[in-house]
ZAMARGU-4260 file (C-alpha; in steps of 0.2 Angstrom, whole numbers, plus 5000, padded with zeros to 4 digits):
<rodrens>
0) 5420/4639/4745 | 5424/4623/4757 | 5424/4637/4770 | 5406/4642/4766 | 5399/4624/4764
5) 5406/4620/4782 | 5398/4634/4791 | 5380/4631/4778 | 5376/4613/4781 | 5374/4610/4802
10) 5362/4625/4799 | 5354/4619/4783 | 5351/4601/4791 | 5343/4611/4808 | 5331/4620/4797
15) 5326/4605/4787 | 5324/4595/4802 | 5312/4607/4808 | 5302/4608/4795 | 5301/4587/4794
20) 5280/4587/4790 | 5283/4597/4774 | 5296/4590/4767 | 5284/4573/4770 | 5269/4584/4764
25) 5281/4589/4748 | 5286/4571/4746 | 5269/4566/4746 | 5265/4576/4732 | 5280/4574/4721
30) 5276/4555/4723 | 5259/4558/4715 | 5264/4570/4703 | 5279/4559/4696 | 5264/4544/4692
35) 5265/4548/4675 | 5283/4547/4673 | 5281/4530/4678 | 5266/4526/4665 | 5274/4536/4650
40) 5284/4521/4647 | 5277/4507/4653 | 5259/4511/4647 | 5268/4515/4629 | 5274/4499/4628
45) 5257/4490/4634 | 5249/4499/4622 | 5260/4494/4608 | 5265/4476/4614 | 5246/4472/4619
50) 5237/4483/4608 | 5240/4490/4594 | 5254/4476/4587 | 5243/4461/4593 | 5229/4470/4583
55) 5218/4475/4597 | 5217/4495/4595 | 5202/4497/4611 | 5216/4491/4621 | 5230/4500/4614
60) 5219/4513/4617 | 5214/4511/4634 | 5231/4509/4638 | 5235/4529/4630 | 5220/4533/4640
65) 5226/4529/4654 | 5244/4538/4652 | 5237/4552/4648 | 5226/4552/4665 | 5239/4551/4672
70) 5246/4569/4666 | 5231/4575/4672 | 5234/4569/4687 | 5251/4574/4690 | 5245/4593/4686
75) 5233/4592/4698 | 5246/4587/4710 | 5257/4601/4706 | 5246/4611/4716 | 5250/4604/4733
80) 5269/4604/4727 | 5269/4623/4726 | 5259/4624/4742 | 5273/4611/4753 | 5287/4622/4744
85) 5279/4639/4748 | 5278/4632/4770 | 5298/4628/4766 | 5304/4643/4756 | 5297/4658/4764
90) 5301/4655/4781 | 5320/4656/4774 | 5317/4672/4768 | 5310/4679/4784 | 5325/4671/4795
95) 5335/4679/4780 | 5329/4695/4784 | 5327/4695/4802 | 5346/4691/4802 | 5350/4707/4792
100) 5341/4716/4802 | 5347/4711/4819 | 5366/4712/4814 | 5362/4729/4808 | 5355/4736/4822
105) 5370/4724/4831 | 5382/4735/4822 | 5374/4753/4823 | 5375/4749/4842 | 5393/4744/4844
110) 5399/4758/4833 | 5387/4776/4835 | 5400/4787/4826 | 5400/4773/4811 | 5389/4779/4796
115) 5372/4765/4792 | 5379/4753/4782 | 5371/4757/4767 | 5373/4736/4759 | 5358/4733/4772
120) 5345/4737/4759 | 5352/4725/4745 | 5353/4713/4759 | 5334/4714/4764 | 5327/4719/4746
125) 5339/4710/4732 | 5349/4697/4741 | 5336/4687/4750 | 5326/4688/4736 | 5339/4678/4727
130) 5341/4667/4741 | 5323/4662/4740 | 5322/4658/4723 | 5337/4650/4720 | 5332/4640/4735
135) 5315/4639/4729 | 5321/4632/4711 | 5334/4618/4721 | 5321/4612/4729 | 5309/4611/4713
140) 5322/4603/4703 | 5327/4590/4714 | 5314/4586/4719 | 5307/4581/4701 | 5324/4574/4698
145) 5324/4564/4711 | 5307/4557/4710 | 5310/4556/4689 | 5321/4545/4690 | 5312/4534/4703
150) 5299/4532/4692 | 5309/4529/4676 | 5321/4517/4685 | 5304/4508/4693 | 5298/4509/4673
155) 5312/4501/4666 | 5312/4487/4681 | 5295/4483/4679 | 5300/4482/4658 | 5313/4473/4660
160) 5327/4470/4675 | 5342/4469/4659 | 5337/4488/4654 | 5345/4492/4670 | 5361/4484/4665
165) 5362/4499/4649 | 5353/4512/4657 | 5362/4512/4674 | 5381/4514/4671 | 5382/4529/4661
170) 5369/4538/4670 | 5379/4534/4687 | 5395/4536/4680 | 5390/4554/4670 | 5381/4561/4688
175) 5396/4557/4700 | 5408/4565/4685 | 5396/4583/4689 | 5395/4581/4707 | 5415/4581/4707
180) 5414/4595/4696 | 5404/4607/4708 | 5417/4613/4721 | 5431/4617/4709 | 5415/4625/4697
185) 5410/4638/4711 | 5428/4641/4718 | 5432/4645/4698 | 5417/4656/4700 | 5422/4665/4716
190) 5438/4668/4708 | 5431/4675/4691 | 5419/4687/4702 | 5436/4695/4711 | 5445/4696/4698
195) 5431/4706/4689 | 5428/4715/4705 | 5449/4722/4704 | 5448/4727/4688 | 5433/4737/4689
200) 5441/4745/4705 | 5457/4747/4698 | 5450/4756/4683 | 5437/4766/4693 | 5455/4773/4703
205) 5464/4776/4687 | 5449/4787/4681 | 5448/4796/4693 | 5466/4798/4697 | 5471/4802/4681
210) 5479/4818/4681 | 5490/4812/4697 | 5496/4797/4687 | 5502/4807/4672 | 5509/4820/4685
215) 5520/4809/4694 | 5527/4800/4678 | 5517/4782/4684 | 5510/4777/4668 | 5519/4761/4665
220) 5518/4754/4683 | 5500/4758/4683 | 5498/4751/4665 | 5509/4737/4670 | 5496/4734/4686
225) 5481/4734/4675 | 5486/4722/4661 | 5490/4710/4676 | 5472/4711/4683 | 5467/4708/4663
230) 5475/4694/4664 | 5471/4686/4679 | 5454/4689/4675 | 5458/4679/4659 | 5465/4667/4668
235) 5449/4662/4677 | 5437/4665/4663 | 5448/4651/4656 | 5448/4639/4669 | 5430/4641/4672
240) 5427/4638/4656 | 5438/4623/4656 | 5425/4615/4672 | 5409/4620/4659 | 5418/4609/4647
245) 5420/4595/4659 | 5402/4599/4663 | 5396/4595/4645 | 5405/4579/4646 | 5396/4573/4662
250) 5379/4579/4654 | 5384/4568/4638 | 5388/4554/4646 | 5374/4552/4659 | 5361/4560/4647
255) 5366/4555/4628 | 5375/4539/4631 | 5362/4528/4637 | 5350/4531/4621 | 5364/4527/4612
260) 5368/4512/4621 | 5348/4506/4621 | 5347/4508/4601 | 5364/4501/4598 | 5358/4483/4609
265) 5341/4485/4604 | 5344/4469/4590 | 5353/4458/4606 | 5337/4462/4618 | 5325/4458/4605
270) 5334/4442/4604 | 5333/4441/4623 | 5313/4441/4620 | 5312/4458/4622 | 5296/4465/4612
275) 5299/4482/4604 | 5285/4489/4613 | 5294/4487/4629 | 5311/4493/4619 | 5300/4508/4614
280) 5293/4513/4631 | 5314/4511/4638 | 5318/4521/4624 | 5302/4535/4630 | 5309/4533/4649
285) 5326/4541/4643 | 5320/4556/4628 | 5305/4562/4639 | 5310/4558/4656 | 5326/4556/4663
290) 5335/4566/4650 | 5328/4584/4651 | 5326/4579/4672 | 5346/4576/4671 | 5349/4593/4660
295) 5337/4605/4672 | 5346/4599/4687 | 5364/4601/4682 | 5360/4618/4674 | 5352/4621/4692
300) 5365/4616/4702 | 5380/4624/4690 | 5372/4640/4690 | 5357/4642/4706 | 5366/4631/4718
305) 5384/4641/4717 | 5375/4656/4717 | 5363/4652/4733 | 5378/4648/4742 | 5386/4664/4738
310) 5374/4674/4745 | 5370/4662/4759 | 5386/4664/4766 | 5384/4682/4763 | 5371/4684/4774
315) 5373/4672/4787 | 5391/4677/4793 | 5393/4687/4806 | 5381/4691/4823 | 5364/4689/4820
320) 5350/4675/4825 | 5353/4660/4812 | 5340/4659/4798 | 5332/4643/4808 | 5332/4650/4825
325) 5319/4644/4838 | 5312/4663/4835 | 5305/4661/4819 | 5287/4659/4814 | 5281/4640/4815
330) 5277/4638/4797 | 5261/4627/4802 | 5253/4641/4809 | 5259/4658/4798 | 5252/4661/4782
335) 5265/4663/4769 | 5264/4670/4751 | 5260/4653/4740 | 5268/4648/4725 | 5254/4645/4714
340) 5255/4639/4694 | 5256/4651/4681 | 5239/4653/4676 | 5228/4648/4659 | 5230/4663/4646
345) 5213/4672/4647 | 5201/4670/4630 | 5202/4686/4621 | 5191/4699/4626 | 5184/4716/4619
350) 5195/4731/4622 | 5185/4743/4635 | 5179/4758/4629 | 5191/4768/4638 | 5208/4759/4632
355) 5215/4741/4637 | 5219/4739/4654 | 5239/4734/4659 | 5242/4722/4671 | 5260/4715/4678
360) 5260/4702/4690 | 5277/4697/4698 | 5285/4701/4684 | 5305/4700/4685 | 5318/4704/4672
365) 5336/4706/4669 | 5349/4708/4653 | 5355/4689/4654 | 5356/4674/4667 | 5369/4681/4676
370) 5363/4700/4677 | 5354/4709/4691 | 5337/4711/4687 | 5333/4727/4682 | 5314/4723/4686
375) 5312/4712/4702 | 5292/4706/4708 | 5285/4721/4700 | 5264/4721/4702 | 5257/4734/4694
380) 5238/4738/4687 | 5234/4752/4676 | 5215/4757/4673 | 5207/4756/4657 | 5209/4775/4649
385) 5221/4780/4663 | 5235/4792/4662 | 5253/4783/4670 | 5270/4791/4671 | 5285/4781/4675
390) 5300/4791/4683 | 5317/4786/4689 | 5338/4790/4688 | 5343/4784/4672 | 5346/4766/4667
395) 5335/4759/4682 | 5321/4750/4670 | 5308/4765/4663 | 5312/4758/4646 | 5313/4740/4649
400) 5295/4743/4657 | 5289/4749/4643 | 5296/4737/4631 | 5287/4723/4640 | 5272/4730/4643
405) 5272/4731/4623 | 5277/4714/4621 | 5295/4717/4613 | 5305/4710/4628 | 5298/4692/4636
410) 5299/4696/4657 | 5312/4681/4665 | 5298/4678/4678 | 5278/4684/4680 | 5264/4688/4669
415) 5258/4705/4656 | 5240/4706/4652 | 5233/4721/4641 | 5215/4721/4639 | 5214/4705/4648
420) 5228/4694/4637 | 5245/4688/4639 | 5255/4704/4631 | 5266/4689/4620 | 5249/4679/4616
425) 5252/4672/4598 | 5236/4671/4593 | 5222/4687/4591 | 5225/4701/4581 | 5239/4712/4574
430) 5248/4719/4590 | 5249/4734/4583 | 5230/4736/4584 | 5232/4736/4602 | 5247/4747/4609
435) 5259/4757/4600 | 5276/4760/4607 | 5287/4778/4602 | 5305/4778/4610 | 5316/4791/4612
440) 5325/4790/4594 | 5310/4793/4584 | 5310/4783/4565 | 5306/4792/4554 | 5308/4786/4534
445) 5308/4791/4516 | 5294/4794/4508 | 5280/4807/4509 | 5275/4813/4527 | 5256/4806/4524
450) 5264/4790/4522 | 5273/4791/4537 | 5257/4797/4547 | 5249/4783/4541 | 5262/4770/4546
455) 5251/4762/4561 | 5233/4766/4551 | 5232/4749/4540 | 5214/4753/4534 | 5220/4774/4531
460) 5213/4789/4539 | 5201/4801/4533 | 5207/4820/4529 | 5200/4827/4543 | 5207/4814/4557
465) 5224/4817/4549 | 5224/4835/4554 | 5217/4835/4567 | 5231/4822/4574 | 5244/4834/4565
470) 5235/4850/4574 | 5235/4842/4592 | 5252/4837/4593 | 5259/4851/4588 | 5265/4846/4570
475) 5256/4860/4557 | 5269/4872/4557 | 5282/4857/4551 | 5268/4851/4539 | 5267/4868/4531
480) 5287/4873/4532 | 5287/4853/4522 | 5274/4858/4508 | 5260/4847/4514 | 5256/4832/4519
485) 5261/4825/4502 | 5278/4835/4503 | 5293/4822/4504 | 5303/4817/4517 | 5322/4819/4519
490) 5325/4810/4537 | 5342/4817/4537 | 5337/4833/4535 | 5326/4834/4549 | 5330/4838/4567
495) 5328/4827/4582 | 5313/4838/4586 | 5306/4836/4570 | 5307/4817/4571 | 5300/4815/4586
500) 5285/4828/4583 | 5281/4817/4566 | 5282/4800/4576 | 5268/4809/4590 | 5258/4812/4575
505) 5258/4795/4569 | 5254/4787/4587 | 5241/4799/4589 | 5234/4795/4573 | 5234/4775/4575
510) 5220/4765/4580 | 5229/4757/4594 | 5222/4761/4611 | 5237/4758/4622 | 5250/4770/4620
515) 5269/4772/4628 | 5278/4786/4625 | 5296/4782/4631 | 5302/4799/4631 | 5294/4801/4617
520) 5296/4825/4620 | 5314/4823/4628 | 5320/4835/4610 | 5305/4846/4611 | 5304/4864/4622
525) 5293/4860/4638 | 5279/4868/4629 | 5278/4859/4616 | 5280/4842/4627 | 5265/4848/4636
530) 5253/4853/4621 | 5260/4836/4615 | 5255/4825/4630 | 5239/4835/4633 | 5233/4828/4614
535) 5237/4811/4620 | 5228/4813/4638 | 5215/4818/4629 | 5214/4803/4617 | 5205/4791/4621
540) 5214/4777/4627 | 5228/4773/4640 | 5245/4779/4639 | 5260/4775/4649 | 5273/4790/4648
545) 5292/4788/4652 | 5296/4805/4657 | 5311/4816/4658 | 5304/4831/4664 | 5295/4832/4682
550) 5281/4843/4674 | 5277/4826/4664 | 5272/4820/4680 | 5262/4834/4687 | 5252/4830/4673
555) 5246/4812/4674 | 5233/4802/4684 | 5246/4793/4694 | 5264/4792/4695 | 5277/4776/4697
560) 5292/4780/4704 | 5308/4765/4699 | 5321/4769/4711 | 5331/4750/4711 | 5325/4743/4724
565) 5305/4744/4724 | 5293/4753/4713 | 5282/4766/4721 | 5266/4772/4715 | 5254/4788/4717
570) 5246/4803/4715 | 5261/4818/4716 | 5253/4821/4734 | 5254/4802/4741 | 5272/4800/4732
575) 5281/4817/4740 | 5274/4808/4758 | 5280/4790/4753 | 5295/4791/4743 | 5310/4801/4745
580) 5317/4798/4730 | 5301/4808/4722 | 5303/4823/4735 | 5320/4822/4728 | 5317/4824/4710
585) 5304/4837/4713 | 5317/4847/4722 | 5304/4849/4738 | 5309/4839/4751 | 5321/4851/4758
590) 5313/4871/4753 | 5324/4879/4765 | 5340/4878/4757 | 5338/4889/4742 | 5356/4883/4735
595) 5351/4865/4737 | 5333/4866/4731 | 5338/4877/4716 | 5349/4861/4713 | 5337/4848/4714
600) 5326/4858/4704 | 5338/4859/4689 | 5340/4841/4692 | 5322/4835/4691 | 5320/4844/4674
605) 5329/4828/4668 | 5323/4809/4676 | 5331/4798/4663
</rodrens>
C-alpha cells in the first residue's frame, strides 16, 4: 500500500494543480456554505446571553433569525459546491477511462495471438465508476470537514479564547491517533481481500477437481492446504478488526471527549465569567458541528479512501496516458454531467388514468457497504399504462429492481417516483393502493379462497369483479376442483402452480394500478403464463414483469435487458440490433448453426 501511495500522489498533486481555479471556485463556496456553522453557536449564545436571559425576547429572536438565515444561505451555496465538484470529478473519470482504453489497445497491439482482455469492461464500466464516487465523496467530505471545523474553531474563539484550551487537545490528539491508523487499516485490508480471494480459488479447484483428489489418495494435504487459507483469512479478519477497534478509540477521543470535558469545566468557566449562553453555544459548536463532521470523515476515509486507492492503483499501472495528461479536456470549456442536489419530494398527485408512471433516476444499489452494486446509475422511465419486461442471467438485479420500484428495498443512491412520488414517501395513502408486488414464492394462507382474493381489496369486491378476475387468469377450474369461492384453503395441499395462479387472481383483483409480476408464471405451463399475462396486459394499469420465459417478452411494449454491466432497453426489434446479450437469449444471433441455436433456444426458455 506504501507502493501505491508513492506512485498516486506526484500524479494526484499534477492533476490538482491543474485544476487550481476550481478548487478556488469550490473553496469559495464551501466558505459561504460553512457560515452557519459559525452562527449556530455563536448566534445561540447571543440569543440567550443577550436576549432571552437579559429578558429581551425581540433580540433573542433576531438573533435565531439570523442563524437560521444562515442555513438558508448555506443550502443556497451548496449549489455551486456540486457545480465546482462536478468540473473536478469528471474529468478524473474521463482520464480514467481514456487510460483503459489506451493500455488495452497497447496490449491487443504487442500481443495479436493474445485473447481481449476481458477485465477491460469492469475497468471502463464498474471501476471508474467507483473511482469517481469515492473521489467524489473525499472531496465532499473534507471539504465540509475542513471548513466545519474552521468555522467552529473561529466560533469558539470568538466565544471565548479559554474554549480552545478544552476543545483543542482531544480533538488533535483523537485525529492524529486516526491518521496513524490509515496505512496499517488499508494494508490490513489488502491483506483480508487476498486472503478471501485464495480461498475462494482454492475451493473453486477442489470442486472441480474433486474426483482427482479422492483418486490419487490427496484428501489430507488438500484438507490440510485449505484449513490453512481459513486460517489466514482468520488471521486478518482479526487484525483488521483490531485497527477498527483502534479506530473507535480515535473517534471517541476526538469526538466524545471534548463534550465531556466542556460539561465537566463548565462550573470553573462560569467562574471565569463565562455566561452559559456562551457555554451553550460551545457546547452546540461540538453536538451539531464538529462531531458528526469528525464521524463522516473517518467513516469516509477508513472505508472510501482505502478503497479509491485500490482501484486507483489498479487502473493507473502499467502503459497508458496518466489520468491528468496535457490530453485531457480543459474542464473550463467541456460540459460535464453536474452534481446537482437531490431534489424536493413532489406533492402528491392523482394517478393517470392509465396506471402510475415509474421513474428511476440514477439509482444504485448493492447488498451492504462493501458489495458490488447489483444496480449501478440505472435511469429508467415507464409510461403510464405501459407494458415493461425485465430480462437477464439469474441473480444480476430483476428482482432487486422490482423490490425497489415497490418500495420494499431503499436504493443506496438515486431517486424512485411512481405516479409522480418518492416510492418510500411516508406520507399519502396505503401503498398498497398503489402497486402490488407477487414474487416467485407465491403466499398463500388458511382460510377461505374468497378471503385470499380479497387480501389487497380493503373495501371488497363485488360478485361479478371476483370472477371475472378468477376467469382471466386462469383460475375457475381450481375454484371449482376447491368447492367455491367459499371452499377452504389448505396451503399445504396446494401445488406451486396452484399457489401462484391464486396470488394472480388476487393482484388482478386489487385496486392497485402498479403491478410487478416477479416471475410471478415461472410454475405454470407456457399457456397458462400467456392467458395469465395477457389478463394483466389487458388490465388497466402498468405492469412490470420479471420474466423467465423469452415469450414473456415477445409480449410486452418494451423490453429491459440487466446484463451487469448496463441496462438495455427496447422493443424486441431495437434490442436483437443493440444488445447481444438479448440475440443471445432469443437464440437468433447465430441461425446457422442449428446445434448451437437449438441450444440457446433451450436456454432462453429460462432468463432468471
Amino acid at each position: 500500500m506504501t507502493t501505491a501511495m508513492a506512485r498516486l500522489l506526484p500524479r494526484a498533486r499534477r492533476f490538482l494543480r491543474r485544476r487550481t481555479r476550481v478548487l478556488l471556485l469550490l473553496a469559495g463556496w464551501s466558505l459561504l456554505e460553512s457560515a452557519h456553522t459559525f452562527l449556530g453557536g455563536y448566534g445561540l449564545a447571543k440569543a440567550l446571553d443577550q436576549g432571552f436571559l437579559a429578558g429581551h425576547t425581540g433580540v433573542g429572536l433576531a438573533w435565531l433569525g439570523v442563524t437560521a438565515l444562515a442555513v438558508v444561505v448555506g443550502g443556497l451555496a451548496g449549489r455551486g459546491v456540486f457545480r465546482g465538484l462536478a468540473d473536478l470529478v469528471e474529468p478524473l473519470r474521463d482520464g480514467l477511462v481514456r487510460r483503459v482504453v489506451s493500455r488495452s489497445l497497447t496490449q491487443a497491439v504487442a500481443h495479436p495471438a493474445r485473447a481481449a482482455d476481458s477485465a477491460v469492461v469492469s475497468r471502463l464500466t464498474n471501476q471508474t465508476e467507483i473511482a469517481r464516487d469515492s473521489f467524489a465523496g473525499l472531496v465532499l467530505i473534507a471539504r465540509s470537514f475542513v471548513f466545519t471545523a474552521a468555522g467552529a474553531v473561529l466560533g469558539l474563539l470568538s466565544l471565548a479564547p479559554q474554549l480552545l484550551l478544552i476543545v483543542l487537545p482531544p480533538l488533535v490528539a483523537g485525529l492524529l491517533l486516526f491518521l496513524a491508523t490509515l496505512r496499517p487499516m488499508a494494508a490490513r485490508q489488502r491483506v483480508f481481500l487476498q486472503a478471501d480471494e485464495d480461498l475462494s480459488t482454492q475451493f473453486g479447484a477442489v470442486a472441480e477437481g474433486l474426483r482427482d483428489v479422492v483418486a490419487c489418495g490427496a484428501q489430507q494435504q488438500t484438507a490440510a492446504r485449505a484449513y490453512g487459507l481459513i486460517e489466514d483469512e482468520a488471521r486478518a479478519a482479526r487484525q483488521l478488526a483490531g485497527w477498527a477497534a483502534v479506530r473507535c478509540l480515535a473517534l471517541g477521543l476526538a469526538g466524545q471527549l471534548p463534550i465531556l470535558l466542556l460539561l465537566v469545566t463548565s462550573p470553573w468557566l462560569l467562574r471565569q465569567g463565562l455566561t452559559p449562553g456562551v457555554v451553550l453555544g460551545a457546547l452546540a459548536y461540538l453536538t451539531q458541528s464538529l462531531l458528526p463532521a469528525l464521524h463522516t470523515l473517518m467513516n469516509a476515509l477508513g472505508s472510501a479512501g482505502t478503497r479509491l486507492l485500490v482501484v486507483l492503483d489498479r487502473l493507473t499501472t502499467g502503459p497508458g496516458p496518466d489520468p491528468e495528461s496535457t490530453t485531457a479536456p480543459d474542464p473550463e470549456t467541456t460540459t460535464a454531467p453536474a452534481f446537482t442536489t437531490p431534489p424536493d419530494p413532489s406533492p402528491q398527485v392523482p394517478v393517470p388514468p392509465g396506471g402510475p408512471g415509474v421513474e428511476l433516476r440514477a439509482v444504485t444499489f448493492a447488498y451492504g457497504p462493501a458489495a458490488q452494486p447489483v444496480l449501478h446509475d440505472l435511469d429508467l422511465t415507464v409510461e403510464p399504462g405501459e407494458h415493461l419486461v425485465v430480462v437477464g442471467p439469474s441473480g444480476i438485479g430483476k428482482s432487486t429492481l422490482t423490490a425497489l420500484v415497490a418500495g420494499l428495498l431503499a436504493p443506496g443512491h438515486g431517486e424512485i417516483r411512481v405516479a409522480g412520488r418518492p416510492v418510500r414517501a411516508r406520507s399519502g395513502p396505503d401503498p398498497s393502493l398503489l402497486r402490488v408486488l407477487i414474487p416467485q414464492q407465491a403466499y398463500v394462507f388458511s382460510g377461505t379462497l374468497r378471503e385470499n382474493l380479497l387480501y389487497l381489496c380493503p373495501d371488497g369486491a363485488s360478485a361479478p369483479a371476483l370472477e371475472a378476475s378468477s376467469d382471466a387468469v386462469g383460475l375457475d377450474p381450481l375454484v371449482r376442483r376447491l368447492g367455491g369461492f367459499d371452499a377452504p384453503l389448505d396451503p399445504g395441499a396446494l401445488s406451486q402452480g396452484e399457489r401462484q395462479l391464486i396470488a394472480l387472481g388476487r393482484a388482478h383483483l386489487s385496486p392497485a394500478p402498479l403491478v410487478l409480476l416477479d416471475e410471478a408464471t415461472c410454475h405454470l405451463d407456457p399457456a397458462a403464463e400467456m392467458r395469465a399475462e395477457r389478463a394483466f396486459a389487458e388490465r388497466p394499469g402498468t405492469l412490470i414483469v420479471v420474466a423467465h420465459r423469452i415469450t414473456s417478452a415477445r409480449r410486452a411494449d418494451r423490453i429491459l435487458v440487466l446484463d451487469g454491466v448496463r441496462a438495455t432497453c427496447g422493443t424486441h426489434d431495437e434490442l436483437l440490433g443493440r444488445s447481444a446479450l438479448y440475440r443471445d437469449l432469443t437464440g437468433s444471433w447465430q441461425p446457422e448453426a442449428p446445434e448451437r441455436a437449438e441450444q440457446i433456444s433451450a436456454k432462453s426458455r429460462y432468463l432468471g
